[in-house]
N, CA, C and O of each residue as an XYZ file, in Angstrom:
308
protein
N       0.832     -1.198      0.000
C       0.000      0.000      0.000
C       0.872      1.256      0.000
O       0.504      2.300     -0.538
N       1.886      1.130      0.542
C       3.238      2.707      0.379
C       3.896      2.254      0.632
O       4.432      2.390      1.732
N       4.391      1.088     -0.628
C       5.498      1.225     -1.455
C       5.624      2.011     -2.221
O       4.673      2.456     -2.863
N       7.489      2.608     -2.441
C       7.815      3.345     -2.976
C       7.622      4.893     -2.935
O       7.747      5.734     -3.825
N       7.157      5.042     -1.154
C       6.802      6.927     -1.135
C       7.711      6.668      0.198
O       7.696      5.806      1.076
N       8.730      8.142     -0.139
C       9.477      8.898      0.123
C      10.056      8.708      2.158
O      11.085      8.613      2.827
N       8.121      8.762      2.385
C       7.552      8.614      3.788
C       7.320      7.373      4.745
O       6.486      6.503      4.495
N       7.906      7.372      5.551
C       7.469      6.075      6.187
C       6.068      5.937      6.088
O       5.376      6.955      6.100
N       5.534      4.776      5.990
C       3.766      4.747      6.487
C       3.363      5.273      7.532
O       2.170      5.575      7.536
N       4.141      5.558      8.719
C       3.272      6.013      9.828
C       3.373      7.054      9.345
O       2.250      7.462      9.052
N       4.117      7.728      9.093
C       3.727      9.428      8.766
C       2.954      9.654      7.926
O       2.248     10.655      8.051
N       2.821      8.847      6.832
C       1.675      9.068      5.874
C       0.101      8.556      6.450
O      -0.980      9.046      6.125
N       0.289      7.687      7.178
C      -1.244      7.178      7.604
C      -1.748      8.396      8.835
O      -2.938      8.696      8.934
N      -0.777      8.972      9.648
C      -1.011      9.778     10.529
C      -1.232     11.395     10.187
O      -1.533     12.199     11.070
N      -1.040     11.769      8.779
C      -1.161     12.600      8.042
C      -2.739     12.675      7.409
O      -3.669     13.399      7.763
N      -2.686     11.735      6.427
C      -4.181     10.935      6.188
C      -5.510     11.445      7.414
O      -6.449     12.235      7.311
N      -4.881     10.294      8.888
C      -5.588     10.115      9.772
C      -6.286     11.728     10.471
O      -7.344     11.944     11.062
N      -5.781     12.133     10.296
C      -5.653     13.696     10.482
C      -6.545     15.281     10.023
O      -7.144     16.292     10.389
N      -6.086     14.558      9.078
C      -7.112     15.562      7.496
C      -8.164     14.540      7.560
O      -9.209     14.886      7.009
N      -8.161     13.534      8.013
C      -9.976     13.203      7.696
C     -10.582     13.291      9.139
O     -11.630     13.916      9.298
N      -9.968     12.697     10.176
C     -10.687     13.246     11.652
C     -11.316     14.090     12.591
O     -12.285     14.100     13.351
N      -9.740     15.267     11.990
C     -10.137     16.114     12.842
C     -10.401     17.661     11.592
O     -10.254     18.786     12.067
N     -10.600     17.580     10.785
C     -11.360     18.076      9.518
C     -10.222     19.228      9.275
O     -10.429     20.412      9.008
N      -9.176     18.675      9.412
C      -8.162     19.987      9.026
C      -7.331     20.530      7.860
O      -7.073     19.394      7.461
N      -6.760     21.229      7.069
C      -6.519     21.876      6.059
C      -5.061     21.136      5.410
O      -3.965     20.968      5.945
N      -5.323     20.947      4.678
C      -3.668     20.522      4.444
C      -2.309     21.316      4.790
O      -1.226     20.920      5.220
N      -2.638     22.190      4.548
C      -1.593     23.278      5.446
C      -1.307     23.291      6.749
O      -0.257     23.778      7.168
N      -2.200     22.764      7.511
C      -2.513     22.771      9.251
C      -1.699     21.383      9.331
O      -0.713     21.196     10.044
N      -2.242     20.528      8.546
C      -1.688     18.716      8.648
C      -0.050     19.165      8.208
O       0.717     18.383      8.770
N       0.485     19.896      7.613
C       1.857     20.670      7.143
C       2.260     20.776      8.434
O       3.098     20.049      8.968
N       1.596     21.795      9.011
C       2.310     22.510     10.397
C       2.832     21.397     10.909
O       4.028     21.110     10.967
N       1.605     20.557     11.408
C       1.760     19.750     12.473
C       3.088     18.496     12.307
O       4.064     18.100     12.944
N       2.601     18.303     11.425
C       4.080     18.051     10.661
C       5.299     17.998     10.802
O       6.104     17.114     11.094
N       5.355     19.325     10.500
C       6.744     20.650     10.697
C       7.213     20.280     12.101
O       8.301     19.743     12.307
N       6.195     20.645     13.212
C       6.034     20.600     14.506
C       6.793     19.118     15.021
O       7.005     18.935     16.220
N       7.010     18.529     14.426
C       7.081     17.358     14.816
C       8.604     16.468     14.084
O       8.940     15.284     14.095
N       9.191     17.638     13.539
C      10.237     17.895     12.387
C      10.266     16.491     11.063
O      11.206     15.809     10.658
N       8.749     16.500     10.680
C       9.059     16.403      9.339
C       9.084     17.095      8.327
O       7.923     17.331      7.993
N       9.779     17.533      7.678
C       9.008     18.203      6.793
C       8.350     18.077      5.229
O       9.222     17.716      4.437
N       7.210     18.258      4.682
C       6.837     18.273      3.773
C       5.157     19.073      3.738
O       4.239     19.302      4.525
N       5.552     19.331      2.020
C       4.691     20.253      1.480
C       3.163     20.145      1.630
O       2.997     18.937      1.462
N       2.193     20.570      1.802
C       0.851     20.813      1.805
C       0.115     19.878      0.517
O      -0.974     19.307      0.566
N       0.930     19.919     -0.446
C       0.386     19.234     -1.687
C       0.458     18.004     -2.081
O      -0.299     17.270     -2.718
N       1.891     17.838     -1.418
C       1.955     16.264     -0.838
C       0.914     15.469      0.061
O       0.683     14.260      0.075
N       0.296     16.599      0.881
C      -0.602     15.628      2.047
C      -2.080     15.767      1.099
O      -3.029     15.012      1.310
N      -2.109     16.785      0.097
C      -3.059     16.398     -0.259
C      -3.169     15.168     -1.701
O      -4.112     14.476     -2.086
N      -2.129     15.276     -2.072
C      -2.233     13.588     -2.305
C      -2.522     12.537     -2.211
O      -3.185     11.720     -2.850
N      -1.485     12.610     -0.564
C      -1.960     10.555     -0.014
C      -3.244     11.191      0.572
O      -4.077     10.287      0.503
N      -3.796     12.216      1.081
C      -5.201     12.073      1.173
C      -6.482     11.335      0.203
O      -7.497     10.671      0.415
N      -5.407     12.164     -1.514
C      -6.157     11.666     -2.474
C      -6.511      9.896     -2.968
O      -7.542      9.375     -3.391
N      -4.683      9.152     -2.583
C      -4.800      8.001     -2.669
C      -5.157      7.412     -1.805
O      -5.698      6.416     -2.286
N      -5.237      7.362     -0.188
C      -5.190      6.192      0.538
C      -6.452      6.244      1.261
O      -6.721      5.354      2.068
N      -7.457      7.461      0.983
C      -8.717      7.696      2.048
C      -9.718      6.629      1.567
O     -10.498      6.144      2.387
N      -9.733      6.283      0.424
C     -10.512      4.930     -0.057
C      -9.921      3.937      0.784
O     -10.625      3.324      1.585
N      -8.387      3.664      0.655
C      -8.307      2.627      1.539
C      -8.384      2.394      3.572
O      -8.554      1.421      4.305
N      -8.178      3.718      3.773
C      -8.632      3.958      5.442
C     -10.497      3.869      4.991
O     -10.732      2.705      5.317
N     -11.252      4.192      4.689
C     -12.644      3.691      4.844
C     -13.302      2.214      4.702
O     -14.330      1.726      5.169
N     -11.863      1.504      3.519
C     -12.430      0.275      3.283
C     -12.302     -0.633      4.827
O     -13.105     -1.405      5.350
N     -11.011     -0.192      5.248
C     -10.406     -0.654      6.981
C     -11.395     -0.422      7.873
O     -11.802     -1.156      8.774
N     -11.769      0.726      7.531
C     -12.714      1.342      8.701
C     -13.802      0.412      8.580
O     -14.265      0.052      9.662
N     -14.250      0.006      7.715
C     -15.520     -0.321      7.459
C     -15.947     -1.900      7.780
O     -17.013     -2.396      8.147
N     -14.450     -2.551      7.434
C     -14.146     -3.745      7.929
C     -14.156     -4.334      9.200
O     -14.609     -5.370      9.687
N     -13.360     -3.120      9.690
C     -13.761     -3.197     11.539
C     -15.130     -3.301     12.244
O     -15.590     -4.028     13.124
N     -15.552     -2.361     11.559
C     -16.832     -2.143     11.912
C     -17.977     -3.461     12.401
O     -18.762     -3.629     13.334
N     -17.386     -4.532     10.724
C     -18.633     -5.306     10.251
C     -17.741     -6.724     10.560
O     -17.415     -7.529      9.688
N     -17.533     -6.798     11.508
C     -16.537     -8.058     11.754
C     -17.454     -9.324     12.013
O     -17.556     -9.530     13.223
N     -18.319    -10.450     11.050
C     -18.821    -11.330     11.212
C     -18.591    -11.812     12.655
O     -17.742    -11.207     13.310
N     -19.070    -12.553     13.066
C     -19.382    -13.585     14.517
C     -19.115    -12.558     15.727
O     -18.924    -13.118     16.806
N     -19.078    -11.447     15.734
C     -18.160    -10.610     16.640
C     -19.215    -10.683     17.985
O     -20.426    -10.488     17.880
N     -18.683    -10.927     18.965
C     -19.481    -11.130     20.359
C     -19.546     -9.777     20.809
O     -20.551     -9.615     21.501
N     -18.908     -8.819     20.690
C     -19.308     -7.719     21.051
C     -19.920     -6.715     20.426
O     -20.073     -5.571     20.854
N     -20.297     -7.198     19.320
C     -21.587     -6.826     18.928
C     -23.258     -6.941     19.498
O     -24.240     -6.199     19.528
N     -23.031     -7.867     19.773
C     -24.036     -8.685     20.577
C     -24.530     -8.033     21.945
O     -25.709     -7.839     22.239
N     -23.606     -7.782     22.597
C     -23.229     -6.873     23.659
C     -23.869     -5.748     24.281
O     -24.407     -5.457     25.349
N     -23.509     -5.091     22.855
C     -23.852     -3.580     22.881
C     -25.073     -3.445     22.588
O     -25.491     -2.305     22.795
N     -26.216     -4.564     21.964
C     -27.104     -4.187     21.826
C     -28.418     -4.608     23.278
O     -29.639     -4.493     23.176
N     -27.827     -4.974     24.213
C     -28.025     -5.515     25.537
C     -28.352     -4.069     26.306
O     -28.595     -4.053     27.513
């Protein structure tokens, strides 16, 4: 899934994770970034936003719907 980018995956999934959570600007996901001494461009994050947010929803969604799951069951108690 990120092979061949520049970025380790955690920085890219935590970048991602970021701009879709907490509804913030690519520039802001930059700062924080920065803040944290990586650095890279705003246009970059809006990229792997562009590629990988299909694949964080398909995950998400998976979790969600986890056949036999007992704690599903649970919660509706």
């Amino acid at each position: 899934m990120f092979a061949g980018y520049r970025f380790p995956r955690e920085v890219i999934a935590v970048a991602v994770r970021w701009y879709l959570r907490y509804g913030l600007s690519y520039r802001d996901v930059e700062d924080l970034l920065a803040e944290r001494g990586v650095t890279v461009d705003h246009v970059t994050v809006y990229r792997w936003v562009q590629r990988f947010t299909p694949e964080f929803i398909e995950a998400a969604r998976l979790c969600r719907h986890v056949p036999g799951d007992a704690g599903s069951s649970m919660r509706r108690m």
